[in-house]
C-alpha positions in Angstrom: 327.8 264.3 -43.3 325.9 263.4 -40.1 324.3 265.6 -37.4 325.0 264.6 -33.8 322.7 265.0 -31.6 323.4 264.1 -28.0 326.4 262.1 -28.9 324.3 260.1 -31.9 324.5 260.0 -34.8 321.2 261.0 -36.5 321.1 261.5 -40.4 323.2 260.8 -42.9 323.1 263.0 -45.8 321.5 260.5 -48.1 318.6 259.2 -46.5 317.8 263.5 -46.7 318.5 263.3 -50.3 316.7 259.9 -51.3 313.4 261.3 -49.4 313.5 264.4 -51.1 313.8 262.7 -54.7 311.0 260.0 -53.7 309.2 263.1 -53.1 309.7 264.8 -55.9 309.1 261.9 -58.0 305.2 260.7 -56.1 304.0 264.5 -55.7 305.6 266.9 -57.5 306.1 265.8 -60.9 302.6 264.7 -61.3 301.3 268.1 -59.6 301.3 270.1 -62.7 299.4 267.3 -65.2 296.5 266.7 -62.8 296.0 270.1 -61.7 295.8 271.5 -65.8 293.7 268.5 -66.5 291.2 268.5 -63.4 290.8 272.2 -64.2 290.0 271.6 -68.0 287.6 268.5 -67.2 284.1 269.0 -66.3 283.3 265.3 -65.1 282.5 264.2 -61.6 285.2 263.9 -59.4 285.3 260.1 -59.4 286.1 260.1 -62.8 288.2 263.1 -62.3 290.4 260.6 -59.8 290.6 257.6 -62.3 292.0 259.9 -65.4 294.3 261.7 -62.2 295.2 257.7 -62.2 296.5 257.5 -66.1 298.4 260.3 -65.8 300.0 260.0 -62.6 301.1 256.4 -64.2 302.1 257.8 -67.4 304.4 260.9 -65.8 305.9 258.3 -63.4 307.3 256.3 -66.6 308.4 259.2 -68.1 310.2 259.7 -64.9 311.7 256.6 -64.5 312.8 256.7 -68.1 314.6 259.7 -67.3 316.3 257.3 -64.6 317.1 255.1 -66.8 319.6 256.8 -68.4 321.3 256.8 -64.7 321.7 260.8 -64.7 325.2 261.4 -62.8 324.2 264.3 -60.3 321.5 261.8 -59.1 324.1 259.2 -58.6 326.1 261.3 -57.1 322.9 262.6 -54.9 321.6 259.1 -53.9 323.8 256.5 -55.0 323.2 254.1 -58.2 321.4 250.7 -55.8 319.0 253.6 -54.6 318.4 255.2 -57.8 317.7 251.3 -59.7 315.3 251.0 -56.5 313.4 253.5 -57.2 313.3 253.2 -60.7 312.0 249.6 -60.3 309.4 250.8 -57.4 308.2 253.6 -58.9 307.5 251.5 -61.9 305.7 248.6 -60.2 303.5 251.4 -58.7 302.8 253.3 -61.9 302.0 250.0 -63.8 299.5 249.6 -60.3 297.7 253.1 -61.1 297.9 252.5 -64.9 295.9 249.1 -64.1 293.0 251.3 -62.0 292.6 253.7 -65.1 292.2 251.3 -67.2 289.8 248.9 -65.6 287.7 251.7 -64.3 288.2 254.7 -67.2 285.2 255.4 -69.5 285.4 256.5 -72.9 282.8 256.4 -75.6 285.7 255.7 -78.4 287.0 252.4 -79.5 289.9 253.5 -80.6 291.2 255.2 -77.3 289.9 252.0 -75.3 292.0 249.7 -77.8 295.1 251.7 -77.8 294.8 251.7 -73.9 294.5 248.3 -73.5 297.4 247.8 -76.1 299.5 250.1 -74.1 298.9 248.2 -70.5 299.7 244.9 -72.0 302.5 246.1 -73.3 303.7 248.2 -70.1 302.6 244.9 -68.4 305.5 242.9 -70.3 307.8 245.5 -70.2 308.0 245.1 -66.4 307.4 241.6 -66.8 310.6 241.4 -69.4 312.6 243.5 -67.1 311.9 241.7 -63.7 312.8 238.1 -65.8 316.1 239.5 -67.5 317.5 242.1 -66.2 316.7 242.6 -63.0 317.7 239.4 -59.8 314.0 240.0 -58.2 313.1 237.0 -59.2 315.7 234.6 -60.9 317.8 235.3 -57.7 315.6 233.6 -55.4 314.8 230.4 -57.6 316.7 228.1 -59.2 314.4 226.4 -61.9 313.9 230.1 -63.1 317.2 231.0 -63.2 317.9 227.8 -65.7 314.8 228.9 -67.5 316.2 232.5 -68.1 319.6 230.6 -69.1 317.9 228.4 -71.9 316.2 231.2 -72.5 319.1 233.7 -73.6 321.1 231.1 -74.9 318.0 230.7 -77.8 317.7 234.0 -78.2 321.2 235.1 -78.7 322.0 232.1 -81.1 318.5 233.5 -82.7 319.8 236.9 -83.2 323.3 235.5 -85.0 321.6 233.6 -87.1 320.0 236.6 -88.8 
């Protein structure tokens, strides 16, 4: 529905609803992780802010796995082009922070600086995967990429009979 003010028309009831779940999803979500580990973390507050970093990425990709499985009272809410949008944003932006933690984060173990690393390359080609295949961000808007993606499926579905 739409409020009328002075004979126009002033919000519709989704834009209401799509601010309130890109709220909910930047701010809220995160909220409880970074204020349990601030509070449990005696570091400076720089480093404080790059750890905040990791785990502001990593609760945004739990979130947007959770959109992934398209949840219906959220399509309902904000309509399925808005919810992919956000799922695609909010990723872009976690992979972003995720990229600040790790170049910046310290740690004295190899094992939690290898695993790290592992993880952003892999987040990094998951988002690089989902912008060449599945999503028309890119392939849309150039042709020699779209035949690329083409040849591309074509090998790896004839790949995948095969075995």
């Amino acid at each position: 529905m739409a409020a009328m003010i002075g004979g126009k028309l002033m919000l519709k009831r989704y834009p209401v609803a799509l601010y309130a779940v890109w709220l909910v999803i930047l701010i809220v979500i995160p909220l409880p992780l970074i204020w349990s580990l601030d509070v449990q973390l005696l570091d400076t507050s720089r480093n404080l802010l790059i750890y905040d970093a990791g785990a502001v990425a990593y609760t945004w990709w739990l979130t947007i796995v959770a959109l992934s499985v398209r949840p219906r009272w959220l399509d309902r809410l904000i309509g399925l082009p808005a919810m992919y949008f956000v799922h695609g944003l909010v990723g872009v932006l976690a992979l972003i922070l995720a990229t600040v933690h790790v170049q910046l984060a310290f740690t004295m173990h190899d094992i939690i600086r290898i695993t790290g690393r592992w993880a952003w390359y892999l987040a990094i080609f998951g988002i690089l995967y989902a912008m060449f295949f599945m999503s028309g961000w890119i392939v849309d808007r150039l042709v020699p990429v779209q035949r690329l993606k083409n040849k591309l499926q074509f090998f790896f579905r004839t790949c995948l009979k095969s075995s």
